[in-house]
N, CA, C and O atoms as CSV, one atom per row, in Angstrom:
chain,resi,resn,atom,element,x,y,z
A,1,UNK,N,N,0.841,-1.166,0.000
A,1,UNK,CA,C,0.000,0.000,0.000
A,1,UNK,C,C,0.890,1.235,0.000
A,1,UNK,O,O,1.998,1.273,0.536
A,2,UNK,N,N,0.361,2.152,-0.590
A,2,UNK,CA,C,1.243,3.581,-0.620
A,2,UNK,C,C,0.359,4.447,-0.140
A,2,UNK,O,O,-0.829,4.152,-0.270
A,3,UNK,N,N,0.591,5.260,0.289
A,3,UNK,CA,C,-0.385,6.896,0.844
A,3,UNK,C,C,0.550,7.587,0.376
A,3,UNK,O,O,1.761,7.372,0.334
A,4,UNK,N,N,-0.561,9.110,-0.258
A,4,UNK,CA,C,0.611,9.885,-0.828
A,4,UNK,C,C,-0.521,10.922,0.290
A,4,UNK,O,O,-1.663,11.200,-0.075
A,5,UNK,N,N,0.055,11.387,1.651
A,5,UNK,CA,C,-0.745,11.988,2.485
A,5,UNK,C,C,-1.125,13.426,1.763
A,5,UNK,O,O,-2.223,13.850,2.123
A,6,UNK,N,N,-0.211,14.502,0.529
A,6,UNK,CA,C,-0.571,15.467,0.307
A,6,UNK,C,C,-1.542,15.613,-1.020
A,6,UNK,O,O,-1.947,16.611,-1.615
A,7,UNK,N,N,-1.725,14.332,-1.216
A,7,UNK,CA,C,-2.509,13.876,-2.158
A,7,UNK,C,C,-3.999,13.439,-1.539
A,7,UNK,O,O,-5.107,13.386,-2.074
A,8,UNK,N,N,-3.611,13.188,-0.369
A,8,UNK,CA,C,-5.063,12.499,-0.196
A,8,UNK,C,C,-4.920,10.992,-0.279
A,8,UNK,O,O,-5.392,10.321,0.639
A,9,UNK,N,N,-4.107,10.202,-1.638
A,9,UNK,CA,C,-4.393,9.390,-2.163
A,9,UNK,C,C,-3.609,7.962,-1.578
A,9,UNK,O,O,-2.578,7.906,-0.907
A,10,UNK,N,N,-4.425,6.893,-2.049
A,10,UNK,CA,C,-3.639,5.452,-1.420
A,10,UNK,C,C,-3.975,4.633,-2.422
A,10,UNK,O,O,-5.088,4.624,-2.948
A,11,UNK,N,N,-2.825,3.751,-2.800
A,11,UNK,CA,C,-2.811,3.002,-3.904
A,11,UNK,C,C,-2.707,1.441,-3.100
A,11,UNK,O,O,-2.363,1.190,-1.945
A,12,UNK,N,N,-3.088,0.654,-4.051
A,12,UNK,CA,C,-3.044,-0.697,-2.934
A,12,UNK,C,C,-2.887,-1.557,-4.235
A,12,UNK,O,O,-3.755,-1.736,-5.089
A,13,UNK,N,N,-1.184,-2.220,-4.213
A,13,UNK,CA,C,-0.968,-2.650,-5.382
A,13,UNK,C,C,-1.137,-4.430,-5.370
A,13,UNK,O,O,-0.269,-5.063,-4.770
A,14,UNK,N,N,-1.973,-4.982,-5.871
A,14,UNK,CA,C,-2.816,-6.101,-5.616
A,14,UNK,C,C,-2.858,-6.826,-6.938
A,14,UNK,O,O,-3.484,-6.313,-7.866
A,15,UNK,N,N,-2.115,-8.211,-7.127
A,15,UNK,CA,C,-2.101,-8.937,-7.981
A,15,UNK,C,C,-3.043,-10.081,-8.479
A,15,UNK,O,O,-2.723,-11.268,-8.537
A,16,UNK,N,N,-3.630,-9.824,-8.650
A,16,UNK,CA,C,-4.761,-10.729,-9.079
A,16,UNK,C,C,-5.274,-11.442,-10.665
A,16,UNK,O,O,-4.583,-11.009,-11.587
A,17,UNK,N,N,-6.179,-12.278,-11.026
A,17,UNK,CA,C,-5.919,-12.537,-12.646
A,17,UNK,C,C,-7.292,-11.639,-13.194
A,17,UNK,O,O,-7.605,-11.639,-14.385
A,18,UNK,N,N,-7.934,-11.001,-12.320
A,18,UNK,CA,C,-8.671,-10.119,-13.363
A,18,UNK,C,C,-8.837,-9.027,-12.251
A,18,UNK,O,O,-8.433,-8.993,-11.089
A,19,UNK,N,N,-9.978,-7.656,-13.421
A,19,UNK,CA,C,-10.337,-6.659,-12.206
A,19,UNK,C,C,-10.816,-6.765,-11.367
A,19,UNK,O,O,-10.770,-6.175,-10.288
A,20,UNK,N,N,-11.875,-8.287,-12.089
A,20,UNK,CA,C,-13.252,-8.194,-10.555
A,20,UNK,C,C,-12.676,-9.387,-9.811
A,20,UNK,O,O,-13.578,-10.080,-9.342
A,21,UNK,N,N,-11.472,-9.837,-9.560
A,21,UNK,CA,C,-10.715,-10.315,-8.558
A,21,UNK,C,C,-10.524,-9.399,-7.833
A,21,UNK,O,O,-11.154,-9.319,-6.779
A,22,UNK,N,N,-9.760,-8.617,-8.135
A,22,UNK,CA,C,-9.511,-7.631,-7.390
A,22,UNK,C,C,-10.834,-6.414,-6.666
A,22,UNK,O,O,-10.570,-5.802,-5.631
A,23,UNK,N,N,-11.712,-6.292,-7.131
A,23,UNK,CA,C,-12.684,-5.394,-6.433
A,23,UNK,C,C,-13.412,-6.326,-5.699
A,23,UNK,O,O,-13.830,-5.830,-4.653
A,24,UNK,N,N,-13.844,-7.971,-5.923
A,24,UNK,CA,C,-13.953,-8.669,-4.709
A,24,UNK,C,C,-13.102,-8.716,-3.426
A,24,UNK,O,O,-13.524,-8.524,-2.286
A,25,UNK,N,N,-11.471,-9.085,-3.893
A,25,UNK,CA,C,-10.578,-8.934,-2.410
A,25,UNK,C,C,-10.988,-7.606,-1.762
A,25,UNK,O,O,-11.253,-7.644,-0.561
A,26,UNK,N,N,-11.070,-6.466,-2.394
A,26,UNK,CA,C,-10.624,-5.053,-1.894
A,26,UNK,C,C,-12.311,-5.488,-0.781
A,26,UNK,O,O,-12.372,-5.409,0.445
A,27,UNK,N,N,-13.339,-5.875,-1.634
A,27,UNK,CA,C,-14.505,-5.516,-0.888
A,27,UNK,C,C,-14.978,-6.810,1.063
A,27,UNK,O,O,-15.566,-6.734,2.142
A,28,UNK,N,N,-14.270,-7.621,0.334
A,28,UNK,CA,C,-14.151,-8.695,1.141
A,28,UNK,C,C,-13.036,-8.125,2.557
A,28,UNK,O,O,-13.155,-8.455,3.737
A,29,UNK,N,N,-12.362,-7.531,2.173
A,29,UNK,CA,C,-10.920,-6.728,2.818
A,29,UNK,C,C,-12.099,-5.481,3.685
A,29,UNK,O,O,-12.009,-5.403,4.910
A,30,UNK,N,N,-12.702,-4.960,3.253
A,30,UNK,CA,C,-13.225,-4.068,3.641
A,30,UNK,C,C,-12.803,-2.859,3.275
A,30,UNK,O,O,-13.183,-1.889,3.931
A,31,UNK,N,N,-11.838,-2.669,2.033
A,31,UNK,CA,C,-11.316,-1.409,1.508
A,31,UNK,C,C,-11.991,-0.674,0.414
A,31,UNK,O,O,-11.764,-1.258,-0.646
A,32,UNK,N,N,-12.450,-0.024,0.312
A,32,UNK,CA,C,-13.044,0.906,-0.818
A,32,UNK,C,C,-12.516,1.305,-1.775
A,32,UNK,O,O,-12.152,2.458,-1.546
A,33,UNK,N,N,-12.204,0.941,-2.949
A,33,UNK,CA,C,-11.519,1.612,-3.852
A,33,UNK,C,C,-12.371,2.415,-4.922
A,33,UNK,O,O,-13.331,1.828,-5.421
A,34,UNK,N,N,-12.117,3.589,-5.271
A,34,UNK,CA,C,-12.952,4.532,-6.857
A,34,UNK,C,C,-12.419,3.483,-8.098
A,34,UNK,O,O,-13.069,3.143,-9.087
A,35,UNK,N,N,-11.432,3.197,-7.836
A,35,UNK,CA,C,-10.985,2.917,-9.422
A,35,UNK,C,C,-10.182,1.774,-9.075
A,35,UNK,O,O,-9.757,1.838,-7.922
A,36,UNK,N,N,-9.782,0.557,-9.840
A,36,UNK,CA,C,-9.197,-0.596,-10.054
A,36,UNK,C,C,-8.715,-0.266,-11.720
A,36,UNK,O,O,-9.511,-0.027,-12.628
A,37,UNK,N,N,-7.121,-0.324,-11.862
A,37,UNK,CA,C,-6.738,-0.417,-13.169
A,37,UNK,C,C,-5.964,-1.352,-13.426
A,37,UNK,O,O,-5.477,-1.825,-12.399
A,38,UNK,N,N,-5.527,-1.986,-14.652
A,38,UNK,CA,C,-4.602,-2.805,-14.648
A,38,UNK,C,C,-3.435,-2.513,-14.852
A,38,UNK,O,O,-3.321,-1.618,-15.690
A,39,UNK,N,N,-2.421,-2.920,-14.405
A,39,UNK,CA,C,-0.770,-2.892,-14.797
A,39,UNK,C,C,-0.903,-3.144,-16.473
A,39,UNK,O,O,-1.819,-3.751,-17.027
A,40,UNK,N,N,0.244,-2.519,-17.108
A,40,UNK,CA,C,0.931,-2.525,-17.754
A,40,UNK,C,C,2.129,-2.383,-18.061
A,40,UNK,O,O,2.685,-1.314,-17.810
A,41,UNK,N,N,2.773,-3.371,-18.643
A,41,UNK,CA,C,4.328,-2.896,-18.907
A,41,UNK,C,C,4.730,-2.447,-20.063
A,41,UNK,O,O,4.866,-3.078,-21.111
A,42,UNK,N,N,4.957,-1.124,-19.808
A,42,UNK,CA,C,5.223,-0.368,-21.407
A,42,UNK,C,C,6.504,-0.355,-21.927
A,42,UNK,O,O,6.816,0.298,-22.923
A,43,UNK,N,N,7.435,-1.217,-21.139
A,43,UNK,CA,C,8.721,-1.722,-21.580
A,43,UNK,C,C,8.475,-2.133,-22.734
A,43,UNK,O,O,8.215,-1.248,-23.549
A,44,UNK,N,N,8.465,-3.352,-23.152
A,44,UNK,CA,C,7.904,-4.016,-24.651
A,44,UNK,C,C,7.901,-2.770,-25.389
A,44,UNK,O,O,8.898,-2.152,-25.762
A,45,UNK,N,N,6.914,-2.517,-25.531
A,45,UNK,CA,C,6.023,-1.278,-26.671
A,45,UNK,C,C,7.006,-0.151,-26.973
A,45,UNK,O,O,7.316,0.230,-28.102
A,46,UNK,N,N,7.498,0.378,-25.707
A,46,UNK,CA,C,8.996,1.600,-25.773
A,46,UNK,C,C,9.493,0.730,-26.694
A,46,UNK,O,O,9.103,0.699,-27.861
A,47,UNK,N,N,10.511,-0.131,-26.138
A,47,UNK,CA,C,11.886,-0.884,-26.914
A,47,UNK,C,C,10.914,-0.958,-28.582
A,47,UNK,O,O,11.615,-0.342,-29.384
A,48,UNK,N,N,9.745,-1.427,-29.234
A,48,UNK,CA,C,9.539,-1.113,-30.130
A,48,UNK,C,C,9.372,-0.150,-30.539
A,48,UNK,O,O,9.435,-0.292,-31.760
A,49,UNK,N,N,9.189,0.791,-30.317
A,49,UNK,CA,C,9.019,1.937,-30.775
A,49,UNK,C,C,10.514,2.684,-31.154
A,49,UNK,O,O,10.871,3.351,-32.125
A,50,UNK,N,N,11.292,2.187,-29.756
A,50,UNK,CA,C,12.992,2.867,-29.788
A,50,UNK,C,C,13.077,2.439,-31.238
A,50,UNK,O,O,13.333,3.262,-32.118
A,51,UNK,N,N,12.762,0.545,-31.617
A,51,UNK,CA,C,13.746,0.243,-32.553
A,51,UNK,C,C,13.088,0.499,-34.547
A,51,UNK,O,O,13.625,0.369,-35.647
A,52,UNK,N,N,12.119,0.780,-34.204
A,52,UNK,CA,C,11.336,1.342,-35.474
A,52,UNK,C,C,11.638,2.850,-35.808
A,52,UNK,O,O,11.632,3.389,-36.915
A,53,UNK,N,N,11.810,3.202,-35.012
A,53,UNK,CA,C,12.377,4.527,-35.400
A,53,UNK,C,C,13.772,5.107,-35.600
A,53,UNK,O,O,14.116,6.014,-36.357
A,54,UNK,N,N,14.618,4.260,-34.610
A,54,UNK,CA,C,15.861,4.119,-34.875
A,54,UNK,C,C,16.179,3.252,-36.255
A,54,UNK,O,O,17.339,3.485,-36.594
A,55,UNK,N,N,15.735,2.625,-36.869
A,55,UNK,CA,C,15.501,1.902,-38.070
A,55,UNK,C,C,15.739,2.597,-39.212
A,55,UNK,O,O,16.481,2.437,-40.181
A,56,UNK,N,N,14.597,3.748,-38.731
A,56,UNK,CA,C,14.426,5.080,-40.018
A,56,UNK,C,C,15.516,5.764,-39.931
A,56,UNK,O,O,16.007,6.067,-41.018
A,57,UNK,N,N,16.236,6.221,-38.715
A,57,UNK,CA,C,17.345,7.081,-38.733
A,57,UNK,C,C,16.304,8.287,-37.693
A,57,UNK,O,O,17.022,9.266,-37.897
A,58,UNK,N,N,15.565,8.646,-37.096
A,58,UNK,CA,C,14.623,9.414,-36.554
A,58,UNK,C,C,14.942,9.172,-34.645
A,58,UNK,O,O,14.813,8.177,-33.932
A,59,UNK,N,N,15.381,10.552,-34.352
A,59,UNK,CA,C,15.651,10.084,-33.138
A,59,UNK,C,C,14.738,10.214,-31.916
A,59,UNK,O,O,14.029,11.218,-31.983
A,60,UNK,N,N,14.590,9.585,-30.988
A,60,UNK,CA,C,13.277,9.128,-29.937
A,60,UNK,C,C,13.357,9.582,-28.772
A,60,UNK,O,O,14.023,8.925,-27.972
A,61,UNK,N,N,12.816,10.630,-28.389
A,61,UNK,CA,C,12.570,11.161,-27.013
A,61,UNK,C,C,12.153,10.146,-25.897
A,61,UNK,O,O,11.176,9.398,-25.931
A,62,UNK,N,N,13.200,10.282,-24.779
A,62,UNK,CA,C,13.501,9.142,-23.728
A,62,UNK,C,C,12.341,9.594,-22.485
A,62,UNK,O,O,12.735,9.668,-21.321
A,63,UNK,N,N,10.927,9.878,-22.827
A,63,UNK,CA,C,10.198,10.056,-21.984
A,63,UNK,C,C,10.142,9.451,-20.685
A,63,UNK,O,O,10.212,10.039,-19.606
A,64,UNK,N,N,9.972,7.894,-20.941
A,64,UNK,CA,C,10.158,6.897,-20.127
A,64,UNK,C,C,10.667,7.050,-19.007
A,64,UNK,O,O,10.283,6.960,-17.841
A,65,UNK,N,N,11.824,7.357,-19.662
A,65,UNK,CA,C,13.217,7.683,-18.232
A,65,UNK,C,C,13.361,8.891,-17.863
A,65,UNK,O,O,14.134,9.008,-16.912
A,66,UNK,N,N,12.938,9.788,-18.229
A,66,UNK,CA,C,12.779,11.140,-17.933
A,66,UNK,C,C,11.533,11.053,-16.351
A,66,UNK,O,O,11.651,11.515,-15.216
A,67,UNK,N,N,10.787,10.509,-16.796
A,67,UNK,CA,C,9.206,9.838,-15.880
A,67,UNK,C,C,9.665,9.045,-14.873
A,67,UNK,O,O,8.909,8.933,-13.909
A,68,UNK,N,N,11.162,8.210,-14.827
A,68,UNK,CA,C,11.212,7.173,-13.980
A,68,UNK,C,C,10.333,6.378,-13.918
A,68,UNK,O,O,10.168,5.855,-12.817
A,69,UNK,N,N,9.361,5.940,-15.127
A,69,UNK,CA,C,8.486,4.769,-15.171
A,69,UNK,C,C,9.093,3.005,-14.254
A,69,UNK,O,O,8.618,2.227,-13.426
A,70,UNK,N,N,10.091,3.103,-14.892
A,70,UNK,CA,C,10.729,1.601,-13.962
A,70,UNK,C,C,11.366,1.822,-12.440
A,70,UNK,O,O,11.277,1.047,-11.487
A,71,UNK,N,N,11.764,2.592,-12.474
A,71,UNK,CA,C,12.578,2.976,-11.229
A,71,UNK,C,C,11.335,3.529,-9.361
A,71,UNK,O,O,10.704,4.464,-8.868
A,72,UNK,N,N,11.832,1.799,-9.059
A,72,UNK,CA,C,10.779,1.493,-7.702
A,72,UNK,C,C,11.130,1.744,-6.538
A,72,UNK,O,O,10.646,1.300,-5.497
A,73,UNK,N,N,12.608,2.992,-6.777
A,73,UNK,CA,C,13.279,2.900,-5.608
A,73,UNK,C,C,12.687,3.745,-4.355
A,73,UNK,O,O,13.129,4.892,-4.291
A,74,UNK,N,N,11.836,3.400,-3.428
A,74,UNK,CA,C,11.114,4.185,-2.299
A,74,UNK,C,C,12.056,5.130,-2.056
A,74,UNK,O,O,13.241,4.899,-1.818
A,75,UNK,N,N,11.357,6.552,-2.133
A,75,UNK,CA,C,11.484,7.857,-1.541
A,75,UNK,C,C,10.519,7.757,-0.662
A,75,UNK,O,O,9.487,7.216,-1.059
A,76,UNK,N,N,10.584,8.317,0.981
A,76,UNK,CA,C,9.883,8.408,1.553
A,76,UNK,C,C,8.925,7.180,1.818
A,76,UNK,O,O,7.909,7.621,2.356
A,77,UNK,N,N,8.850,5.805,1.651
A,77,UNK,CA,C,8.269,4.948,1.261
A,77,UNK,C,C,7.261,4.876,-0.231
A,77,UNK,O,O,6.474,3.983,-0.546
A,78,UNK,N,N,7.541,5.905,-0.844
A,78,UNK,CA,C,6.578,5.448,-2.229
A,78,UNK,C,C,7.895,5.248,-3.145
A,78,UNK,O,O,8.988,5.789,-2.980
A,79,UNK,N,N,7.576,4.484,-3.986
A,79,UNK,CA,C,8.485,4.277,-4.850
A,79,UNK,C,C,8.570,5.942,-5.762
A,79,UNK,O,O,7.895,6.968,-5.666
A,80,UNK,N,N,9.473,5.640,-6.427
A,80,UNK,CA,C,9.615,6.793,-7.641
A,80,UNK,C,C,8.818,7.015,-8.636
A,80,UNK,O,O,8.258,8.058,-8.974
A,81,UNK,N,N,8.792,5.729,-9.195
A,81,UNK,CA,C,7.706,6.083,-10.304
A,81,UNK,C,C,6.414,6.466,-10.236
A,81,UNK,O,O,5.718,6.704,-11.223
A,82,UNK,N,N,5.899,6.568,-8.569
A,82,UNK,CA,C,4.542,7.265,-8.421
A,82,UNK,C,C,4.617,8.503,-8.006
A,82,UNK,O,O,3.683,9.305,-8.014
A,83,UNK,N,N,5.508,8.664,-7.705
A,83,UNK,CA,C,5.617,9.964,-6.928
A,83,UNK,C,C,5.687,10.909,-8.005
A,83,UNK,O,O,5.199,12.038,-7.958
A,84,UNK,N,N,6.549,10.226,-9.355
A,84,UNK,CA,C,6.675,11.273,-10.600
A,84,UNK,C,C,5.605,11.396,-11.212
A,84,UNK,O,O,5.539,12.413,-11.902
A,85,UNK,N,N,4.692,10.703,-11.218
A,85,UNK,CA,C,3.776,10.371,-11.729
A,85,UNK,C,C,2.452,11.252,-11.178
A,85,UNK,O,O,1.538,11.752,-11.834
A,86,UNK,N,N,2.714,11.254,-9.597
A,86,UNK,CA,C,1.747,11.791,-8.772
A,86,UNK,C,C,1.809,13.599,-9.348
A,86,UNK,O,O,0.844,14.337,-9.542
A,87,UNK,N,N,3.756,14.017,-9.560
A,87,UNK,CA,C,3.945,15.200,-9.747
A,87,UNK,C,C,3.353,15.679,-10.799
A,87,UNK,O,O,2.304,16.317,-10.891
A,88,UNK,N,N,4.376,15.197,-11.888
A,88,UNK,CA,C,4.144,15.719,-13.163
A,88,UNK,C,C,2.803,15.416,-14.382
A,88,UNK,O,O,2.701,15.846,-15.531
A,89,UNK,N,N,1.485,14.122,-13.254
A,89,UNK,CA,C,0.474,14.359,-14.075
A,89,UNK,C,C,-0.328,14.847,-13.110
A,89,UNK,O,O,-0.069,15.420,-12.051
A,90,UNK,N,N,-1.771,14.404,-13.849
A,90,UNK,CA,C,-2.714,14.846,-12.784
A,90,UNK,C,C,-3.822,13.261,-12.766
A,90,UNK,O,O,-5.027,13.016,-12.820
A,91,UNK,N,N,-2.806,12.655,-12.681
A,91,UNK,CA,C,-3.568,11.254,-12.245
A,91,UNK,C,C,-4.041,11.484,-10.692
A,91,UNK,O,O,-5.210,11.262,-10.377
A,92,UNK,N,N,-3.031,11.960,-9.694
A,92,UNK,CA,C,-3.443,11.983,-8.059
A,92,UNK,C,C,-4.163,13.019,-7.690
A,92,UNK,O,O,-4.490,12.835,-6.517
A,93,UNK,N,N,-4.662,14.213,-8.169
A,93,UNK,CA,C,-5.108,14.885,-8.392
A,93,UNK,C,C,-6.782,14.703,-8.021
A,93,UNK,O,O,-7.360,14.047,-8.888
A,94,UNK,N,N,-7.410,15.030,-7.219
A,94,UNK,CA,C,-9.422,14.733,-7.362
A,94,UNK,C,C,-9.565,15.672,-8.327
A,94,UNK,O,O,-8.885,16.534,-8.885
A,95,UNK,N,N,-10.909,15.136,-8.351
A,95,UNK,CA,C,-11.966,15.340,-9.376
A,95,UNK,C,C,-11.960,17.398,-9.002
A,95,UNK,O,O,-11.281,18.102,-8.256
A,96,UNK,N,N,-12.714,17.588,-9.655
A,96,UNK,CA,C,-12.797,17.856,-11.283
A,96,UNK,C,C,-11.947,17.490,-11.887
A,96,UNK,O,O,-12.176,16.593,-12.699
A,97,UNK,N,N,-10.152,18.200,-11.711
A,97,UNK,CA,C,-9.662,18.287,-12.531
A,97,UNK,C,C,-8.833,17.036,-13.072
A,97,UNK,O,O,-8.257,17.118,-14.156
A,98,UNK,N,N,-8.766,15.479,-12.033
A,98,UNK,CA,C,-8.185,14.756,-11.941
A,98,UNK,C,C,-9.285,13.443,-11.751
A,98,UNK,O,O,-10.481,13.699,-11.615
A,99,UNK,N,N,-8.902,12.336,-11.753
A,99,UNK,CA,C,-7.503,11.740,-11.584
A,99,UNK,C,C,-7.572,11.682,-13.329
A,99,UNK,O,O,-8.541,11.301,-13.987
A,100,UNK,N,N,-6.284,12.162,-13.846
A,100,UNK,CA,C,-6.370,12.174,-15.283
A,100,UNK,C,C,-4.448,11.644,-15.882
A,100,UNK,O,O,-3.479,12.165,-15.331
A,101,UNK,N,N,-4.332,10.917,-16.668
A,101,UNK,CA,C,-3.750,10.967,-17.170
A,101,UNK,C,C,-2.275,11.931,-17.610
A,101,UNK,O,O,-1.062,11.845,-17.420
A,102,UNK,N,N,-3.096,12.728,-18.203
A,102,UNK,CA,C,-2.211,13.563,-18.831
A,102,UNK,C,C,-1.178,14.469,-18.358
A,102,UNK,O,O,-1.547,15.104,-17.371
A,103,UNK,N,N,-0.071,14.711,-18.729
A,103,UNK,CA,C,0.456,15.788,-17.850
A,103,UNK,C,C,0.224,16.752,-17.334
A,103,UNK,O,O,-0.745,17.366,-17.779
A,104,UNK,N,N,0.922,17.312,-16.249
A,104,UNK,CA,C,0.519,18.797,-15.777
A,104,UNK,C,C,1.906,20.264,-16.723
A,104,UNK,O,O,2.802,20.234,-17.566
A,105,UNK,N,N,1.322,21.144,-15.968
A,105,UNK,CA,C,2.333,21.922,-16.331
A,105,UNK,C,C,3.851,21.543,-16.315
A,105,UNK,O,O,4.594,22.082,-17.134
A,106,UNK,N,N,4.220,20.860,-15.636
A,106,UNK,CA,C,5.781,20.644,-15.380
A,106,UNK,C,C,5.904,19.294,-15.729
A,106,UNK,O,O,7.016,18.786,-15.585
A,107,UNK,N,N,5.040,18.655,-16.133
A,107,UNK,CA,C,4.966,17.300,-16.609
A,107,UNK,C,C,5.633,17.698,-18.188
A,107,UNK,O,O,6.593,17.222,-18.795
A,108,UNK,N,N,4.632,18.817,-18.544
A,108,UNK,CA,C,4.844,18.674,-19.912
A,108,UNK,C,C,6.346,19.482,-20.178
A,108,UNK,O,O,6.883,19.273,-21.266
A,109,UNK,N,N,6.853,20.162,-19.452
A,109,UNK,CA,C,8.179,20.728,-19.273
A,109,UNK,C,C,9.253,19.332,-19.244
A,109,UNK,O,O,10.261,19.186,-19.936
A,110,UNK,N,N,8.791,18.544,-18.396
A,110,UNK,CA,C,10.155,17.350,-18.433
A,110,UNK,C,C,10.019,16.527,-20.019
A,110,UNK,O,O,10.927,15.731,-20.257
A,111,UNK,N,N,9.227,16.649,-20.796
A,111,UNK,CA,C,8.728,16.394,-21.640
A,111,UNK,C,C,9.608,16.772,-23.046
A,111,UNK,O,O,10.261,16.207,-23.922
A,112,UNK,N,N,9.208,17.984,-22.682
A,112,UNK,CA,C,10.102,18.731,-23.925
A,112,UNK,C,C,11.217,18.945,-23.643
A,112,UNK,O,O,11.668,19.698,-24.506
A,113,UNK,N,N,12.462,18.554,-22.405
A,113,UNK,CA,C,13.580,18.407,-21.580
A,113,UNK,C,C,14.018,17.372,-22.758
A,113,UNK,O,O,14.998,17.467,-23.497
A,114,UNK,N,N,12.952,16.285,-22.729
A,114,UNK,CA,C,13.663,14.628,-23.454
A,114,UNK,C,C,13.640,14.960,-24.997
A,114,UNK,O,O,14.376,14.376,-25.793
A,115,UNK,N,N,12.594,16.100,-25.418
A,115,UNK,CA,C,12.695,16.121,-27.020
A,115,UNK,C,C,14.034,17.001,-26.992
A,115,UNK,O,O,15.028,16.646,-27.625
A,116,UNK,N,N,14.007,17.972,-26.352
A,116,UNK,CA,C,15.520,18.726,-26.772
A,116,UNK,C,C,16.520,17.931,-26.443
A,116,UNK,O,O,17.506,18.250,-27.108
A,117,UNK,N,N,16.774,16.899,-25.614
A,117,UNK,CA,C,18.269,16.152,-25.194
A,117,UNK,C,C,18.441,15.524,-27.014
A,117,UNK,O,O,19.474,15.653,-27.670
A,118,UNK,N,N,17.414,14.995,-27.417
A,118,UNK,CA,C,17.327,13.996,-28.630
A,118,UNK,C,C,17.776,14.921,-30.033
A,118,UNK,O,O,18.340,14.708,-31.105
A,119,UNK,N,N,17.215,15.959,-29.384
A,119,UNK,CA,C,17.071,17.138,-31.301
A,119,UNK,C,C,18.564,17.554,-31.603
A,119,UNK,O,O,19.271,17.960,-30.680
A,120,UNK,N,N,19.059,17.452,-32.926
A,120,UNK,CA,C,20.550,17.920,-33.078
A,120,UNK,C,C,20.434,19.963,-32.927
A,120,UNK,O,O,21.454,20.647,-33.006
């Protein structure tokens, strides 16, 4: 489990073989969750993408790692990759304006950090 206390928010990372595995444990548990999503590993899909474009000669903004997507190393007890995640989108964020995806202001700044490292 993670709490991000200035968030409000608590993630409860729970392995199971489907969603409604998981929203049974959570309910059986007695925990409430808004939302159940699934993992993905966007490793795969990057490395294709790196190598299709590197193919063309076209060079590929290292978002990924810019995001610390892999990197689980607890700050404070949350790993990294949520905490960047928590920052620079507005996934942790409530409603209205959240929990969303997309970047925030400084999200989209580390963003264009990885297109300029790449651009000659």
């Amino acid at each position: 489990m993670i709490f991000l206390p200035e968030e409000e928010t608590c993630f409860h990372l729970y392995e199971a073989a489907s969603v409604g595995d998981v929203r049974e444990a959570a309910t059986r548990a007695g925990i409430g969750c808004e939302r159940v999503a699934d993992a993905v590993d966007v490793v795969p899909l990057n490395d294709t993408f790196d190598a299709t474009y590197a193919a063309a000669g076209d060079p590929v903004a290292d978002v990924m790692s810019a995001f610390a997507v892999t990197d689980f190393t607890p700050v404070d007890g949350t790993p990294l990759d949520v905490l960047r995640e928590c920052q620079w989108t507005w996934i942790c964020t409530p409603p209205p304006l959240g929990p969303d995806i997309h970047a925030n202001t400084d999200g989209y700044g580390v963003i264009a950090q990885a297109f300029e490292d790449v651009l000659p």
